[in-house]
C-alpha positions as a printed NumPy array, in Angstrom:
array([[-17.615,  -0.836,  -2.203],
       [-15.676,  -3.373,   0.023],
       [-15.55 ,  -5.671,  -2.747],
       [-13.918,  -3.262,  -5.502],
       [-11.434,  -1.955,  -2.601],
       [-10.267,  -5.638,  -2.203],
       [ -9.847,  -5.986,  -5.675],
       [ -8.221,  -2.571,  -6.926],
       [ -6.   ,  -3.087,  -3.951],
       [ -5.023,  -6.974,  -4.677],
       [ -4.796,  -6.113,  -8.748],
       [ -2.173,  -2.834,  -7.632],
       [ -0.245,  -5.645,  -4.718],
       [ -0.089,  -8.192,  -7.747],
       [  0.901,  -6.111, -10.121],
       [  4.141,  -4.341,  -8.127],
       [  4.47 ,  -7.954,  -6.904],
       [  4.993,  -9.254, -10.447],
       [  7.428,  -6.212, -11.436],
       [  9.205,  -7.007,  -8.797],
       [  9.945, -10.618,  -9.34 ],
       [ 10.272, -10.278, -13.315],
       [ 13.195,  -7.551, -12.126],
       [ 14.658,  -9.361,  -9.821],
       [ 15.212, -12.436, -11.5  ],
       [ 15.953, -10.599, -15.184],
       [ 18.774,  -8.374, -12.405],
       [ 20.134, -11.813, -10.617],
       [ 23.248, -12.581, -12.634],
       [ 24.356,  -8.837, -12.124],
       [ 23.572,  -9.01 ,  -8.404],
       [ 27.108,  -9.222,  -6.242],
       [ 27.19 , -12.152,  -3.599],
       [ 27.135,  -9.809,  -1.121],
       [ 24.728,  -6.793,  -0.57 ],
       [ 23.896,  -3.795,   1.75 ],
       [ 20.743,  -4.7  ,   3.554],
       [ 20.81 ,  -1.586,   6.169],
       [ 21.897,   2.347,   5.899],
       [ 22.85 ,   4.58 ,   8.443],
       [ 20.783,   7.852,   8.393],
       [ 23.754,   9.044,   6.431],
       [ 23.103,   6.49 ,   3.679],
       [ 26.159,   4.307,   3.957],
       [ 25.956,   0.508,   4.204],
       [ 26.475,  -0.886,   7.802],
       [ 24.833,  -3.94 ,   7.114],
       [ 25.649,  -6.656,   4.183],
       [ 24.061, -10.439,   3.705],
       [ 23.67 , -12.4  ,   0.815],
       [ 21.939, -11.701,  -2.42 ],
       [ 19.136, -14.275,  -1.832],
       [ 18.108, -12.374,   1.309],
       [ 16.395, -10.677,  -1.739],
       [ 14.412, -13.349,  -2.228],
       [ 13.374, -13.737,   1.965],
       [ 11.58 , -10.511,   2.046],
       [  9.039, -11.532,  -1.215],
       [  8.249, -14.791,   0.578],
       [  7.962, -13.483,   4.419],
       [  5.816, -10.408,   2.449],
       [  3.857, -13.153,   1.512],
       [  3.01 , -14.952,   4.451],
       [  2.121, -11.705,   6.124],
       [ -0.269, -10.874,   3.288],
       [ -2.311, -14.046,   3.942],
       [ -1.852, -14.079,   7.784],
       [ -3.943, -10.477,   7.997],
       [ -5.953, -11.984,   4.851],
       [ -7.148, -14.571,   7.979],
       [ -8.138, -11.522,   9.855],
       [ -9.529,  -9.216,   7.079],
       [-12.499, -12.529,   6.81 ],
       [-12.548, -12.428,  10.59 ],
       [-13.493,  -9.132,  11.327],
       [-14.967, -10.567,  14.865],
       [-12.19 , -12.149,  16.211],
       [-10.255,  -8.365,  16.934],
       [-10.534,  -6.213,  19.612],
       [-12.967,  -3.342,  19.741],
       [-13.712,  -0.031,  21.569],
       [-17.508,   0.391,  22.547],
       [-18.468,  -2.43 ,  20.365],
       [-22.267,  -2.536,  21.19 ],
       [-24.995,  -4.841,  19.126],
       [-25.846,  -1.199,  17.889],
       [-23.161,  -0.604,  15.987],
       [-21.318,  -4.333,  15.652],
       [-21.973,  -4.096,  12.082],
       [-20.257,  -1.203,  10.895],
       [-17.47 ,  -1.575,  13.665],
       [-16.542,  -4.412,  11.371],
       [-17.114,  -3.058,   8.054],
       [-14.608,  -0.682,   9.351],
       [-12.29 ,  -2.782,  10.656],
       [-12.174,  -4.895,   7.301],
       [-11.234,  -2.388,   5.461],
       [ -8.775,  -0.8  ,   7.538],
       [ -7.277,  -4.593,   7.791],
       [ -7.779,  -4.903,   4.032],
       [ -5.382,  -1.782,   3.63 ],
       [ -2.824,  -3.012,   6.015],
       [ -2.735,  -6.315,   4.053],
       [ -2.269,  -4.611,   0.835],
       [ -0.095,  -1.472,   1.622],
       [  2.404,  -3.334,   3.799],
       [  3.043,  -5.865,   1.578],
       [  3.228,  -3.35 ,  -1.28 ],
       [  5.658,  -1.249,   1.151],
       [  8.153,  -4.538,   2.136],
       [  7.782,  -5.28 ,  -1.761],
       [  8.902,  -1.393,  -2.316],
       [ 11.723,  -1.65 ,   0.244],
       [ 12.571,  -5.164,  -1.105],
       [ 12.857,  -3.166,  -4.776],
       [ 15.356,  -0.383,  -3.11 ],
       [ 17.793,  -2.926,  -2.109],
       [ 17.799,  -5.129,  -5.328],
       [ 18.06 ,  -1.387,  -7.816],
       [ 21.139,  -0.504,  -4.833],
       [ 22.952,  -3.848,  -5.113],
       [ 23.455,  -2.993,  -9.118],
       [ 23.794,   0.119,  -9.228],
       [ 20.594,   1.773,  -9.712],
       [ 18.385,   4.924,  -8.448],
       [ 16.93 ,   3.348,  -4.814],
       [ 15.343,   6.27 ,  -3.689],
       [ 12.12 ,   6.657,  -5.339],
       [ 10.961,   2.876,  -4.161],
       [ 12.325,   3.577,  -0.722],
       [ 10.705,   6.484,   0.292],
       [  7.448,   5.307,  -1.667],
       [  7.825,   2.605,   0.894],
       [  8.272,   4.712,   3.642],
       [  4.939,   6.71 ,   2.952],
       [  3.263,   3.706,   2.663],
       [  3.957,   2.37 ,   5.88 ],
       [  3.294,   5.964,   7.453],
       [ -0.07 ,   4.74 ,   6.005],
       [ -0.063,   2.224,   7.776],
       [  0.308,   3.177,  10.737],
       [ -2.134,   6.174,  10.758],
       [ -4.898,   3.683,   9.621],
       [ -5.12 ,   1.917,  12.758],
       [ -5.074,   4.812,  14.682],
       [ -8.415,   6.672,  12.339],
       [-10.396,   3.412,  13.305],
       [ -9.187,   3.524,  16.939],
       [-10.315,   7.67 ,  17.156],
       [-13.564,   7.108,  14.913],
       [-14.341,   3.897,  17.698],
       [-13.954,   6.039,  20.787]])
């Protein structure tokens, strides 16, 4: 099961990842120099940068992706709740797949919310990426808190 998780969930990142890049760079002549990069609650710009912060948020995406990849292989190194010899073993089956989600989702989420920003600088419908993104990192942040309950 672990092992068709990790790769349903890497096929779906790489997938959305490759979208992504194919839109943004077919999108970059009509991108302005300058861009919103934050909203008020009211949806109005109070933030602007440079259109190749569109291209920081793939790459730092990225990095995080294979920094929790370290820990998804590591299962042992994290920190547990009543981790006995008992039940070591599924406390990190459990763990690796609630890391394996985190890697996937977030990265799928920042990719999302990187996808938002780049459809907003030319003009396009943002809001279905963005609040995809935001229920995906809703996600993840229940996840850890299900393994952290299902511990105790």
């Amino acid at each position: 099961m672990n092992n068709r998780l990790k790769i349903t969930l890497f096929t779906i990142s790489i997938a959305i990842f490759g979208y992504h890049m194919f839109h943004l760079f077919y999108l970059w002549p009509n991108i302005p120099e300058r861009i919103a990069i934050h909203f008020t609650g009211s949806g109005t710009a109070d933030n602007w940068g440079s259109k190749y912060f569109l291209l920081a948020i793939p790459v730092l995406s990225i990095f995080i992706w294979l920094f929790i990849g370290f820990l998804v292989k590591r299962p042992e190194k994290m920190n547990y709740i009543n981790l006995t010899e008992a039940n070591k073993e599924i406390q990190y089956k459990r763990m690796e797949i609630v890391m394996l989600l985190l890697q996937n989702v977030s990265f799928i989420a920042f990719i999302l919310i990187n996808e938002a920003m780049l459809r907003n600088a030319v003009g396009m419908a943002s809001e279905l990426p963005f609040y995809l993104a935001l229920i995906l990192l809703a996600i993840c942040v229940v996840a850890p808190f299900y393994l952290l309950i299902w511990s105790y």
